[in-house]
mmCIF file as Biopython writes it, N, C-alpha, C and O atoms, coordinates in Angstrom:
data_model
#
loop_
_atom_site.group_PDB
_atom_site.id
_atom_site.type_symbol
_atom_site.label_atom_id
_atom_site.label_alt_id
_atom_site.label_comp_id
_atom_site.label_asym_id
_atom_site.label_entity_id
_atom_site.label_seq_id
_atom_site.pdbx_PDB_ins_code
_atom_site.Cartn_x
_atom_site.Cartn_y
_atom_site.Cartn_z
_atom_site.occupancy
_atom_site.B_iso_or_equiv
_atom_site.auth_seq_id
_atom_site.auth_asym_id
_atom_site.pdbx_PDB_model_num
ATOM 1   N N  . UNK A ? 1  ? 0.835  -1.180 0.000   1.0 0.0 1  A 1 
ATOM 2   C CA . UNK A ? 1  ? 0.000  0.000  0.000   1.0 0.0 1  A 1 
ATOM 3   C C  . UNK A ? 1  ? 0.885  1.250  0.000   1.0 0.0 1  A 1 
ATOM 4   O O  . UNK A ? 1  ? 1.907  1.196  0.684   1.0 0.0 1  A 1 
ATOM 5   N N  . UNK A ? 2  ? 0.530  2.741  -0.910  1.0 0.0 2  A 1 
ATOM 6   C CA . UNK A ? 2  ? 1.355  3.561  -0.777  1.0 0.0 2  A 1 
ATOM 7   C C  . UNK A ? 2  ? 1.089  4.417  0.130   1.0 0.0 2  A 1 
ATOM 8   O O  . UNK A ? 2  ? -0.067 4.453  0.553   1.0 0.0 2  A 1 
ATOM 9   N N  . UNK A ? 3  ? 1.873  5.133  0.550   1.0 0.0 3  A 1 
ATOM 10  C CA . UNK A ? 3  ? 2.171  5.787  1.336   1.0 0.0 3  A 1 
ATOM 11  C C  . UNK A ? 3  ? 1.685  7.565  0.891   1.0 0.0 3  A 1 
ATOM 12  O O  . UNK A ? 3  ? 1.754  7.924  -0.285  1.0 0.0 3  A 1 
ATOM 13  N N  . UNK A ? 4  ? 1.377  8.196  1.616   1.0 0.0 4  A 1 
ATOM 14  C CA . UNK A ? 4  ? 0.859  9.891  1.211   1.0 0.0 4  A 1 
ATOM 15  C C  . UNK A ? 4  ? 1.551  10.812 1.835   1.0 0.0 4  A 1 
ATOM 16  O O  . UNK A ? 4  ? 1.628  10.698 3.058   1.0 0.0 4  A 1 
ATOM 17  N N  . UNK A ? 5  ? 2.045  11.645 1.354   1.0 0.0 5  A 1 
ATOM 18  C CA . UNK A ? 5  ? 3.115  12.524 2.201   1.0 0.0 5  A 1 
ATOM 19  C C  . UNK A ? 5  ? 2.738  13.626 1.933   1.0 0.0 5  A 1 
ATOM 20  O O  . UNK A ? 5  ? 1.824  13.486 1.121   1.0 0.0 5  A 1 
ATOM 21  N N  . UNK A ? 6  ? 2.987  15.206 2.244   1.0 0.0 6  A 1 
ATOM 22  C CA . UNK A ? 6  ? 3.013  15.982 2.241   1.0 0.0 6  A 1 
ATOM 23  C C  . UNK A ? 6  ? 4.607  16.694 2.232   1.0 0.0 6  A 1 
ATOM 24  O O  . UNK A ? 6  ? 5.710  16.401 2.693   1.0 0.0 6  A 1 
ATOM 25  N N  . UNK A ? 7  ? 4.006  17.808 1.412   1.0 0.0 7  A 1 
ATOM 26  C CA . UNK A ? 7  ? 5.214  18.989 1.309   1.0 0.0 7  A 1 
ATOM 27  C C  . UNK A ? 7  ? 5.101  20.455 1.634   1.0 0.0 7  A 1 
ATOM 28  O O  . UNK A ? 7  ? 5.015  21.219 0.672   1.0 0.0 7  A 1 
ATOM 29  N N  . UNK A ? 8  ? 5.088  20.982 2.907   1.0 0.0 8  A 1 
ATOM 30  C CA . UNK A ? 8  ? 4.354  22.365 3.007   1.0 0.0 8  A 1 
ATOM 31  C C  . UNK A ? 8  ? 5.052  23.422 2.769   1.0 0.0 8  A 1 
ATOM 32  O O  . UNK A ? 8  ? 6.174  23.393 3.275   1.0 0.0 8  A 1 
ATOM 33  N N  . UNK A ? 9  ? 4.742  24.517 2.070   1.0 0.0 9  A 1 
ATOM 34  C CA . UNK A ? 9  ? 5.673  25.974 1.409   1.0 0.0 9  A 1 
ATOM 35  C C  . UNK A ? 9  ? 4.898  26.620 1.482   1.0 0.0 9  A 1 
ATOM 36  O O  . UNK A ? 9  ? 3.801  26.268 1.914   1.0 0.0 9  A 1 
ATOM 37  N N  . UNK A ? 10 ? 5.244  28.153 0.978   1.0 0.0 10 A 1 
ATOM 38  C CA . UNK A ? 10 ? 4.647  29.447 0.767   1.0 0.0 10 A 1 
ATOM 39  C C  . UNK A ? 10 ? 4.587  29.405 -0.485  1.0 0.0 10 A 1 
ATOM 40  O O  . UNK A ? 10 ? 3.834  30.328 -0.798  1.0 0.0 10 A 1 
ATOM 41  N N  . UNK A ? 11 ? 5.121  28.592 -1.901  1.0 0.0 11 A 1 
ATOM 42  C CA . UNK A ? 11 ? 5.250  28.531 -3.021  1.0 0.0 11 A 1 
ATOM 43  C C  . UNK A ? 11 ? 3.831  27.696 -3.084  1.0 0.0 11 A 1 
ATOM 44  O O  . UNK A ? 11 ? 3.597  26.606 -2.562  1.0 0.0 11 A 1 
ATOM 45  N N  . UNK A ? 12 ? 2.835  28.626 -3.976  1.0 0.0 12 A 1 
ATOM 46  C CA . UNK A ? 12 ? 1.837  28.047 -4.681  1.0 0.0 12 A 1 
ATOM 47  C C  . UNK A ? 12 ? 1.976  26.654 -5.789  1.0 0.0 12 A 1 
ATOM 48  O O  . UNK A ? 12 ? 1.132  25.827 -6.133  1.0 0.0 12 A 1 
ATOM 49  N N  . UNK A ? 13 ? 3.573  26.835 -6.192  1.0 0.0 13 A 1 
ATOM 50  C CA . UNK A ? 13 ? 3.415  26.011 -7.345  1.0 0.0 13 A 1 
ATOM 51  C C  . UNK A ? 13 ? 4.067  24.384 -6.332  1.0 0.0 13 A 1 
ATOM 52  O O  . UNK A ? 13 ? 4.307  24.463 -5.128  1.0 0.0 13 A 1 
ATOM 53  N N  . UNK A ? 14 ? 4.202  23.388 -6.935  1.0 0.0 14 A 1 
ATOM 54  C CA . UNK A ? 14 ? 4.619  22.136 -6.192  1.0 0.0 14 A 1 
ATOM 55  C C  . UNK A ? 14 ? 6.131  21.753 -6.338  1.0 0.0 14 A 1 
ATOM 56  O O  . UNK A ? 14 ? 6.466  21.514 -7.498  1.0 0.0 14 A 1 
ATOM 57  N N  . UNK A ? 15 ? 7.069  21.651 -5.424  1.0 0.0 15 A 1 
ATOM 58  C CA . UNK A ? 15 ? 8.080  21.057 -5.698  1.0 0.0 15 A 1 
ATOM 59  C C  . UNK A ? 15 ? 8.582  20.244 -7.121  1.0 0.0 15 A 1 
ATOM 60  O O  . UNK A ? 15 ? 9.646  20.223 -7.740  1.0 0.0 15 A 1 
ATOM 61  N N  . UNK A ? 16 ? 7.629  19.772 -7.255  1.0 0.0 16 A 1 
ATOM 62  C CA . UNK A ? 16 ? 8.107  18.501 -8.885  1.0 0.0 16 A 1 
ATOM 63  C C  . UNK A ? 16 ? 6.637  17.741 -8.709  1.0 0.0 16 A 1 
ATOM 64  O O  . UNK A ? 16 ? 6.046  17.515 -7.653  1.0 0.0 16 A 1 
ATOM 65  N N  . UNK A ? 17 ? 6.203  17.397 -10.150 1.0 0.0 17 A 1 
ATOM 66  C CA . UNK A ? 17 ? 5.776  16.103 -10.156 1.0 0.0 17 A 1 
ATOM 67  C C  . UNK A ? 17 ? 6.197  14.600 -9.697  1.0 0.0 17 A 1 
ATOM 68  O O  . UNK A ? 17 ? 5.430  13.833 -9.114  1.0 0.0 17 A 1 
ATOM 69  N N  . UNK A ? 18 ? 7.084  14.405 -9.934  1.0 0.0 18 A 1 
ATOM 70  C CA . UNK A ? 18 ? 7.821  13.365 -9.309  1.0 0.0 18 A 1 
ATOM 71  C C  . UNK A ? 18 ? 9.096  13.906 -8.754  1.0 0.0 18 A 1 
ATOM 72  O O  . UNK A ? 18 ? 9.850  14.761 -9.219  1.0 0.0 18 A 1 
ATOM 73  N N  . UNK A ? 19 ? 9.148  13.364 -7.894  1.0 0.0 19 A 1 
ATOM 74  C CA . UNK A ? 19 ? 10.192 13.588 -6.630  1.0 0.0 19 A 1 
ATOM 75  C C  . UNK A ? 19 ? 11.147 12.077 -5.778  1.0 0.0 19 A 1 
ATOM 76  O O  . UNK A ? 19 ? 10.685 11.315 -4.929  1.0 0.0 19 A 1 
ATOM 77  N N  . UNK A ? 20 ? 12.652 12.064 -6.436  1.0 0.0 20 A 1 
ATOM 78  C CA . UNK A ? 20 ? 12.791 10.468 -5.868  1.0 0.0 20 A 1 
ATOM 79  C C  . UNK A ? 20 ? 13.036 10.279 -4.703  1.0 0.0 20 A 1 
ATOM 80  O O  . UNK A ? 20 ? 13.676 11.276 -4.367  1.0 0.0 20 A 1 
ATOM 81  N N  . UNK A ? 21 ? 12.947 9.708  -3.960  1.0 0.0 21 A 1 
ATOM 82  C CA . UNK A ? 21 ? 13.622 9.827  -2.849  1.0 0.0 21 A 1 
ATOM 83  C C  . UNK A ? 21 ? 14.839 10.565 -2.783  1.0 0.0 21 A 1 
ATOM 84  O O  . UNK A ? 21 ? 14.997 11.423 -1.914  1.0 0.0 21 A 1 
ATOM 85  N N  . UNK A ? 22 ? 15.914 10.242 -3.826  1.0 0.0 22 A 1 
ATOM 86  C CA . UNK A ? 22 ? 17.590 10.744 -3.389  1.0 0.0 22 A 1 
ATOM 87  C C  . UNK A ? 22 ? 17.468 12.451 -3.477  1.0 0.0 22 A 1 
ATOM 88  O O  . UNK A ? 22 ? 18.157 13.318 -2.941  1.0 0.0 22 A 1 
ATOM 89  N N  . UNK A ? 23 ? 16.255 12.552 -4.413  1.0 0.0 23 A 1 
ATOM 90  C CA . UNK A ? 23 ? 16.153 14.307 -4.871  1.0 0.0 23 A 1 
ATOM 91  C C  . UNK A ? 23 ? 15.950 14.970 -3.575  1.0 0.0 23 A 1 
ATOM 92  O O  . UNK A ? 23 ? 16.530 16.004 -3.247  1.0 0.0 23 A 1 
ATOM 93  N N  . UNK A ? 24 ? 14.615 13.966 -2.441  1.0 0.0 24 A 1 
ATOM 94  C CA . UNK A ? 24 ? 14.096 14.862 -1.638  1.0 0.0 24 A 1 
ATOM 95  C C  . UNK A ? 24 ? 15.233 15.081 -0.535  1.0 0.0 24 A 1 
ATOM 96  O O  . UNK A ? 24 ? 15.259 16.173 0.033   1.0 0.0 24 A 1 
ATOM 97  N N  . UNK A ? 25 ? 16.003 14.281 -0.261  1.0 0.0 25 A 1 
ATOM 98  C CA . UNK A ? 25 ? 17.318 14.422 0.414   1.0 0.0 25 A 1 
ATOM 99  C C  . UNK A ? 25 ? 18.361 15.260 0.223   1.0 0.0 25 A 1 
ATOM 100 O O  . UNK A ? 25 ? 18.925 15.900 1.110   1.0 0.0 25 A 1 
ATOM 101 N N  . UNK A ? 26 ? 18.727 15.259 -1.411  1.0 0.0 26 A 1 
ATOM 102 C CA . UNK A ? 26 ? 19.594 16.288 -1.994  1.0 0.0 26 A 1 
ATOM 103 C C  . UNK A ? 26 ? 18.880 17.657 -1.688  1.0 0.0 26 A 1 
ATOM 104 O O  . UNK A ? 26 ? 19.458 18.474 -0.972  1.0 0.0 26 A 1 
ATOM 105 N N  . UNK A ? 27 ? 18.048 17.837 -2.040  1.0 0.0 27 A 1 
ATOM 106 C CA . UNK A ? 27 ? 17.772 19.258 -2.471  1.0 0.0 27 A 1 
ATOM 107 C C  . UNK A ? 27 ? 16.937 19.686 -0.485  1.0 0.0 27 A 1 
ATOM 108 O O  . UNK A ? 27 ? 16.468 20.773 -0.147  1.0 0.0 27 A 1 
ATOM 109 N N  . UNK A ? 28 ? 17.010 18.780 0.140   1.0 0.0 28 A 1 
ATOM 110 C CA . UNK A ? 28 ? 16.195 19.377 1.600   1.0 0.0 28 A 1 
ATOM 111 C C  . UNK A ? 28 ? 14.579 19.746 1.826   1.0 0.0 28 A 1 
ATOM 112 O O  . UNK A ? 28 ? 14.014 20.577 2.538   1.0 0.0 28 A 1 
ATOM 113 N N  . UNK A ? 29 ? 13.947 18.399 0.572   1.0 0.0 29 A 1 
ATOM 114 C CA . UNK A ? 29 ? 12.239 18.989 0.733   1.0 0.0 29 A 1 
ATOM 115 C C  . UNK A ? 29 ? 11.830 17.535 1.744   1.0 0.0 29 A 1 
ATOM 116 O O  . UNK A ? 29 ? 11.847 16.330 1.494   1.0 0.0 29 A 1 
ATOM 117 N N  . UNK A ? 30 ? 11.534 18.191 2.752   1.0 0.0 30 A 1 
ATOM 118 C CA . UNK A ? 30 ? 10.735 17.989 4.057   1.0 0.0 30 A 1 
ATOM 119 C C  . UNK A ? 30 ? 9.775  16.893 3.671   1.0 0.0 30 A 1 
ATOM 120 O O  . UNK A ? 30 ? 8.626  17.273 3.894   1.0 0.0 30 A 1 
ATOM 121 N N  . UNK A ? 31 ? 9.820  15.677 3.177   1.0 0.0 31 A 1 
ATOM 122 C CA . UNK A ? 31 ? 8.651  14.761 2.660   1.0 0.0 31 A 1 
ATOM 123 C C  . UNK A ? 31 ? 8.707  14.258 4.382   1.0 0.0 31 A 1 
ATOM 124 O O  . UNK A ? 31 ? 9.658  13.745 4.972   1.0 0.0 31 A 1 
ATOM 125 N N  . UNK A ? 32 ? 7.021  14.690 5.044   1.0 0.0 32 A 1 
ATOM 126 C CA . UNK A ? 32 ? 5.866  14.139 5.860   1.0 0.0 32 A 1 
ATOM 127 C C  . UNK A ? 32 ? 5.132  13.408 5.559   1.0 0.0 32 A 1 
ATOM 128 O O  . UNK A ? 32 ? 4.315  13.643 4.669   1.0 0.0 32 A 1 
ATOM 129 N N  . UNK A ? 33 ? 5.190  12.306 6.198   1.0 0.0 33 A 1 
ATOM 130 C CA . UNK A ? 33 ? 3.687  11.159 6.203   1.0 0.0 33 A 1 
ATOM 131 C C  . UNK A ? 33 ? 2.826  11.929 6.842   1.0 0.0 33 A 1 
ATOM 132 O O  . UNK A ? 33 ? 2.951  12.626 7.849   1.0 0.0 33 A 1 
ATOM 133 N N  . UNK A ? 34 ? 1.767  11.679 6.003   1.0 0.0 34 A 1 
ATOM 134 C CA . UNK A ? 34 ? 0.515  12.330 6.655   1.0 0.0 34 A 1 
ATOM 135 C C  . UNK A ? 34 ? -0.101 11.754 7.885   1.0 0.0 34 A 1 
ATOM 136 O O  . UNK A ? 34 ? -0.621 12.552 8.666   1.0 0.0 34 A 1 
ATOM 137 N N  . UNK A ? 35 ? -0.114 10.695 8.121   1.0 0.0 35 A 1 
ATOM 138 C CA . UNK A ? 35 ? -0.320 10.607 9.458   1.0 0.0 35 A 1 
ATOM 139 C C  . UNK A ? 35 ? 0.525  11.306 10.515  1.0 0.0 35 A 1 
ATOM 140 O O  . UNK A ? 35 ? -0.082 11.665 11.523  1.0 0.0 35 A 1 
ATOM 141 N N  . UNK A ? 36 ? 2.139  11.614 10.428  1.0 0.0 36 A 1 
ATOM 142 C CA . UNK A ? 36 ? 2.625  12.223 11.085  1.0 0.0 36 A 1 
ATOM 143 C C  . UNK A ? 36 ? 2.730  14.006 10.986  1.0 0.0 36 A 1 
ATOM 144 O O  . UNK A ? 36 ? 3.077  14.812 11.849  1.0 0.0 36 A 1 
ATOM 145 N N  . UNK A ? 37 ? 2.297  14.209 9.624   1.0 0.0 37 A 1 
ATOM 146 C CA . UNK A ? 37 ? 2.934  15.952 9.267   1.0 0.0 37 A 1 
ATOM 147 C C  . UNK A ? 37 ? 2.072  16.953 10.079  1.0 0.0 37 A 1 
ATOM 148 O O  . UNK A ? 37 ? 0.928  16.863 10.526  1.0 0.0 37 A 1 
ATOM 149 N N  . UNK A ? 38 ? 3.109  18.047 10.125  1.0 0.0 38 A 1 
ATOM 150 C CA . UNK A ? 38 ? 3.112  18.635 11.190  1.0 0.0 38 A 1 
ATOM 151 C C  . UNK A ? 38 ? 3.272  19.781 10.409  1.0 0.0 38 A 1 
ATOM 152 O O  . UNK A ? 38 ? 4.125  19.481 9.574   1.0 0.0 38 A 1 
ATOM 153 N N  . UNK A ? 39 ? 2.728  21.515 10.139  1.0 0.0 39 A 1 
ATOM 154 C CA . UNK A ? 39 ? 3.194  22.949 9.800   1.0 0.0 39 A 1 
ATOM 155 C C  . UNK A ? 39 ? 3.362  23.272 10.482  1.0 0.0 39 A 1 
ATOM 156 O O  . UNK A ? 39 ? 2.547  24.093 10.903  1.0 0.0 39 A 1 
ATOM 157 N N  . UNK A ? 40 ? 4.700  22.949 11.389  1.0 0.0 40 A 1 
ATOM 158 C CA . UNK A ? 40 ? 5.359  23.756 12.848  1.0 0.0 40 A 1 
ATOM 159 C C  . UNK A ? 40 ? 5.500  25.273 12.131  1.0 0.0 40 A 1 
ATOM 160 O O  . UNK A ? 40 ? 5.127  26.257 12.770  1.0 0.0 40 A 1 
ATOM 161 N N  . UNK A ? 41 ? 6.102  25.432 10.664  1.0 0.0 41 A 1 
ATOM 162 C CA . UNK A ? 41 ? 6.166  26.914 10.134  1.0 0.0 41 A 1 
ATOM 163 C C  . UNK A ? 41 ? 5.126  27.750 10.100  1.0 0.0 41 A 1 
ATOM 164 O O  . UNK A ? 41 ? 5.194  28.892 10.553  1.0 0.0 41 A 1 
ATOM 165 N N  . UNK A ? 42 ? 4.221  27.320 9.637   1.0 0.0 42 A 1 
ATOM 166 C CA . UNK A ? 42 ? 2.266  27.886 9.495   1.0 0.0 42 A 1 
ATOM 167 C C  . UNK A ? 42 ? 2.707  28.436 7.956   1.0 0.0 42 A 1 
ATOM 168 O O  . UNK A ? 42 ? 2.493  29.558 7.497   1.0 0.0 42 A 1 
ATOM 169 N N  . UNK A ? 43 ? 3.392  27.295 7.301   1.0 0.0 43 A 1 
ATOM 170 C CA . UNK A ? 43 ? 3.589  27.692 5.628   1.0 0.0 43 A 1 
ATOM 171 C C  . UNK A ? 43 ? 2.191  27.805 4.835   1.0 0.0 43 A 1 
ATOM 172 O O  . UNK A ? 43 ? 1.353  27.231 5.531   1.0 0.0 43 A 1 
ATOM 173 N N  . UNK A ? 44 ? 1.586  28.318 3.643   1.0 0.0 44 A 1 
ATOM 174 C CA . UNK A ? 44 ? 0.297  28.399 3.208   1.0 0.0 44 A 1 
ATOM 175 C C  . UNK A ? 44 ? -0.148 27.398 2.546   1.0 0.0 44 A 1 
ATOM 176 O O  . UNK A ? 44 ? -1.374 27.307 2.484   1.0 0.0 44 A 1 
ATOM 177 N N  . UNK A ? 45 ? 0.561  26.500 1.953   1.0 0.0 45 A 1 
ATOM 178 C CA . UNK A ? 45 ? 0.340  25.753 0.996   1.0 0.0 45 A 1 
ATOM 179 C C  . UNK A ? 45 ? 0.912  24.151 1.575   1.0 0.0 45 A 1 
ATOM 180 O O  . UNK A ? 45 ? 1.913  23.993 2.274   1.0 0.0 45 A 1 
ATOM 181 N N  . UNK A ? 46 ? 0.091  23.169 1.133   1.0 0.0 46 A 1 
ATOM 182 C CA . UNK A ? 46 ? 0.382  21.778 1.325   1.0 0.0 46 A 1 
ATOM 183 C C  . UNK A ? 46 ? 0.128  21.011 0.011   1.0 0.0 46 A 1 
ATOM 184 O O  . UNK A ? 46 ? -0.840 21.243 -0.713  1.0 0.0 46 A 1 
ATOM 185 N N  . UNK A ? 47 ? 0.951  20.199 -0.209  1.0 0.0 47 A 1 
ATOM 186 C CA . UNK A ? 47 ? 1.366  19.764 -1.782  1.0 0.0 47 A 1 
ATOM 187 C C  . UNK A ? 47 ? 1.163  18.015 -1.186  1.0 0.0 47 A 1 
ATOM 188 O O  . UNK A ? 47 ? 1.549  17.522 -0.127  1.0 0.0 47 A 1 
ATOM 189 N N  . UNK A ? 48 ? 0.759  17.676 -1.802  1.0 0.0 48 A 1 
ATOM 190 C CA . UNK A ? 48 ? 0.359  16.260 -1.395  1.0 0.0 48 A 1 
ATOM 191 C C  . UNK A ? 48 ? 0.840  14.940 -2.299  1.0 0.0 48 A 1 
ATOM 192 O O  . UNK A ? 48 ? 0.386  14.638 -3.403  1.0 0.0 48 A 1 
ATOM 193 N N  . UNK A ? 49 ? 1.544  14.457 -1.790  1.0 0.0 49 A 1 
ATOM 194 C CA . UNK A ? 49 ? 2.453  12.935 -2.632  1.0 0.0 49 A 1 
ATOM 195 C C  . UNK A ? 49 ? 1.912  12.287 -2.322  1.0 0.0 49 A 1 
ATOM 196 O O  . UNK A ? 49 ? 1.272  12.369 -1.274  1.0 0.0 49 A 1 
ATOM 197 N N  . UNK A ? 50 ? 1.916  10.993 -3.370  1.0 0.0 50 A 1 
ATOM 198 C CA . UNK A ? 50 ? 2.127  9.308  -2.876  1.0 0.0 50 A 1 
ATOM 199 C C  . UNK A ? 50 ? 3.289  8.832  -3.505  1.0 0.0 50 A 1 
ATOM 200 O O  . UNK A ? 50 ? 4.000  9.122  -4.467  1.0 0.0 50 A 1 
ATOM 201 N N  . UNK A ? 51 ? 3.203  7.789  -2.391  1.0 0.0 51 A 1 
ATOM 202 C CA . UNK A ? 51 ? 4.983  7.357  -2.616  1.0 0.0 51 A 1 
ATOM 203 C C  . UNK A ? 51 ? 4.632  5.796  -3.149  1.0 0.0 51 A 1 
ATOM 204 O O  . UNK A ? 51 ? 3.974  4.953  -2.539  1.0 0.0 51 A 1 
ATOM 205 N N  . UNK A ? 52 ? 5.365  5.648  -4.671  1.0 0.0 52 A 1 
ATOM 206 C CA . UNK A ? 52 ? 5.530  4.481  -5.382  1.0 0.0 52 A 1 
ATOM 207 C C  . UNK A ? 52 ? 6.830  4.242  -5.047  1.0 0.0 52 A 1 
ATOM 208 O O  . UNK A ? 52 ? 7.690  5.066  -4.736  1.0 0.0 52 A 1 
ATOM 209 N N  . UNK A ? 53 ? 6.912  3.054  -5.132  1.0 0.0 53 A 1 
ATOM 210 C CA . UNK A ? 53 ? 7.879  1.577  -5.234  1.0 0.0 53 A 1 
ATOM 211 C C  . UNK A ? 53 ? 8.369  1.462  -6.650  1.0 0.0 53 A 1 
ATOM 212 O O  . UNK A ? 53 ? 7.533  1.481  -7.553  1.0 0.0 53 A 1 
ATOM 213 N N  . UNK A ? 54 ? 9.542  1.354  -6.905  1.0 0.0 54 A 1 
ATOM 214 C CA . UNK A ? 54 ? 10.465 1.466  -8.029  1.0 0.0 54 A 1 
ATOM 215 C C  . UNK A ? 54 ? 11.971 0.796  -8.004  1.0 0.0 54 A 1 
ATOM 216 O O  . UNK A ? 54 ? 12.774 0.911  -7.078  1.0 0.0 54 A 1 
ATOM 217 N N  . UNK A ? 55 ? 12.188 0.017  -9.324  1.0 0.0 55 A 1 
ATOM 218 C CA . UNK A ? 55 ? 13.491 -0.331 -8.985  1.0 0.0 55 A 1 
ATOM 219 C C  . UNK A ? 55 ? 14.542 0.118  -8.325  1.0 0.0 55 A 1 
ATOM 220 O O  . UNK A ? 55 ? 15.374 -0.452 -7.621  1.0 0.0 55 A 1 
ATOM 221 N N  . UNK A ? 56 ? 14.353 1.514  -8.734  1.0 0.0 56 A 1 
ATOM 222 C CA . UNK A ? 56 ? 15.489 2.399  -8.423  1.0 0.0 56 A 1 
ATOM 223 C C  . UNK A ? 56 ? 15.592 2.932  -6.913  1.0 0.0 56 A 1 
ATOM 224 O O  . UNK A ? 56 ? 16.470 3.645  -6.427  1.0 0.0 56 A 1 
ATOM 225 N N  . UNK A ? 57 ? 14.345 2.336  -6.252  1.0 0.0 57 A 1 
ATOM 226 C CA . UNK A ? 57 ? 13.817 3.140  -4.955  1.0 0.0 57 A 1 
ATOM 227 C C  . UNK A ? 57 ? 12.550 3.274  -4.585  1.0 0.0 57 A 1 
ATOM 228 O O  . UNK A ? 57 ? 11.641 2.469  -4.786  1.0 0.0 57 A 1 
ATOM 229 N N  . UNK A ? 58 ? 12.479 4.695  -3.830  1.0 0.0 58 A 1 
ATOM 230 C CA . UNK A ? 58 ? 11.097 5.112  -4.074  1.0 0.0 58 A 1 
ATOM 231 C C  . UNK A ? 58 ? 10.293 6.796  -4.814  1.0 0.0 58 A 1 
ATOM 232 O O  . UNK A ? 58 ? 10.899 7.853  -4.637  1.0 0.0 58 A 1 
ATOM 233 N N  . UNK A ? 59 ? 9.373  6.782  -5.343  1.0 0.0 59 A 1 
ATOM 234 C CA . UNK A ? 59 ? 9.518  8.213  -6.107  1.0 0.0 59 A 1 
ATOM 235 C C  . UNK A ? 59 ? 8.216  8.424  -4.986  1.0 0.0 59 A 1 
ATOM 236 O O  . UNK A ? 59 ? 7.623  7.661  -4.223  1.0 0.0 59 A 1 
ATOM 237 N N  . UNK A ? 60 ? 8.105  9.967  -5.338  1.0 0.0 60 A 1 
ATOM 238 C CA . UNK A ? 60 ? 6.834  10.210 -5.162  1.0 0.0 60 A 1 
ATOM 239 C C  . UNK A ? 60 ? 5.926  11.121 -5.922  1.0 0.0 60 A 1 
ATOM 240 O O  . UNK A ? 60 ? 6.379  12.221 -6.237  1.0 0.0 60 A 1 
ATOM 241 N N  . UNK A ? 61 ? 4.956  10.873 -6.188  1.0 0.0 61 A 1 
ATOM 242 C CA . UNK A ? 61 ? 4.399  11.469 -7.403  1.0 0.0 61 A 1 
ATOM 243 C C  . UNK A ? 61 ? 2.839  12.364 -6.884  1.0 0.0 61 A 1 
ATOM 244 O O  . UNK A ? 61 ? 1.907  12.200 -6.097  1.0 0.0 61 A 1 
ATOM 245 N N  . UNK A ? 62 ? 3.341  13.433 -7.975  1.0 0.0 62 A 1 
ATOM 246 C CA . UNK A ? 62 ? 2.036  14.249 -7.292  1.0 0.0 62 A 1 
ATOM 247 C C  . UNK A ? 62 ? 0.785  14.340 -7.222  1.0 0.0 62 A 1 
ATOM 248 O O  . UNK A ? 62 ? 0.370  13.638 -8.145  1.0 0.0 62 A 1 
ATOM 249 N N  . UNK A ? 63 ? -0.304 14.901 -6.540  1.0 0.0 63 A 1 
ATOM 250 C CA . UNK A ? 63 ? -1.777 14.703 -6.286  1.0 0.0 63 A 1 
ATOM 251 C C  . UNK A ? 63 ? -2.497 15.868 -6.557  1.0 0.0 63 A 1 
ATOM 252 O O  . UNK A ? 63 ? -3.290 16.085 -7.473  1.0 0.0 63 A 1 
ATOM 253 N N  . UNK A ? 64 ? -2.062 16.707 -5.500  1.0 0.0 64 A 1 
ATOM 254 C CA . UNK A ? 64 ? -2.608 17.894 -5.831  1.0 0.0 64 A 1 
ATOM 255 C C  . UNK A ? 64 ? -2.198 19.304 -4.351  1.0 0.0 64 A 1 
ATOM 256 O O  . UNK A ? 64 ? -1.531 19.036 -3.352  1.0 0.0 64 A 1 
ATOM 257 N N  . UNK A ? 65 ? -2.579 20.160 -4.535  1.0 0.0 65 A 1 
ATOM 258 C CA . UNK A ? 65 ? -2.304 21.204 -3.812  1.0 0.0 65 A 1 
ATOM 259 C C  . UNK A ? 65 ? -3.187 21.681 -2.958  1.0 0.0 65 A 1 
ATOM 260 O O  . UNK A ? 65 ? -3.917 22.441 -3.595  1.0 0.0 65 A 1 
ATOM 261 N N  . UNK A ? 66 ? -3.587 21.625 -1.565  1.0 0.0 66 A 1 
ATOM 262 C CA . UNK A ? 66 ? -4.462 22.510 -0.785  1.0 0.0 66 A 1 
ATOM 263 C C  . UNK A ? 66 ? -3.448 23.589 0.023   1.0 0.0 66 A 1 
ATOM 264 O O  . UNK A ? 66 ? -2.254 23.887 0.065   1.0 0.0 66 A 1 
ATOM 265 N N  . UNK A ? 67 ? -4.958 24.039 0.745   1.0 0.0 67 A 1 
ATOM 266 C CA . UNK A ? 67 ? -4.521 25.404 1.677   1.0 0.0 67 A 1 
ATOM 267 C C  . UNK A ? 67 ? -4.004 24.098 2.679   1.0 0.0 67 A 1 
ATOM 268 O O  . UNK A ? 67 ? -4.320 22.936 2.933   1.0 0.0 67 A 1 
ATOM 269 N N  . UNK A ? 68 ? -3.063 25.047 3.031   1.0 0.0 68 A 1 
ATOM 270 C CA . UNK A ? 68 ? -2.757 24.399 4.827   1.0 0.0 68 A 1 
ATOM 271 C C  . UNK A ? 68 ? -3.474 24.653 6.146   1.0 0.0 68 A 1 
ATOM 272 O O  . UNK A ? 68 ? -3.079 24.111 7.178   1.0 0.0 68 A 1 
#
């Protein structure tokens, strides 16, 4: 079963459509499980993943954008 994460910013637009794991590490985007995520910042925007299973790893691919 996949997994749903969140990405919260002040940027309206979304990090990436797909996002691999090694990217979200390299580049420092905050991927939250939604059962756990938390806007300790009170950022405006929440960008919403699910996380696929892939040879290479895991990606996560995008859903859609709400208010936070």
């Amino acid at each position: 079963m996949e997994k749903i994460y969140v990405v919260y910013s002040d940027n309206v637009g979304c990090p990436g459509e797909v996002i691999s794991s090694d990217l979200a590490i390299e580049a420092g985007i905050d991927m939250q499980e939604k059962v756990e995520a938390e806007n300790e910042q009170g950022l405006r925007y929440a960008h919403w993943y699910e996380e696929k299973e892939t040879e290479y790893g895991f990606e996560y691919h995008y859903l859609n954008t709400t208010n936070a």
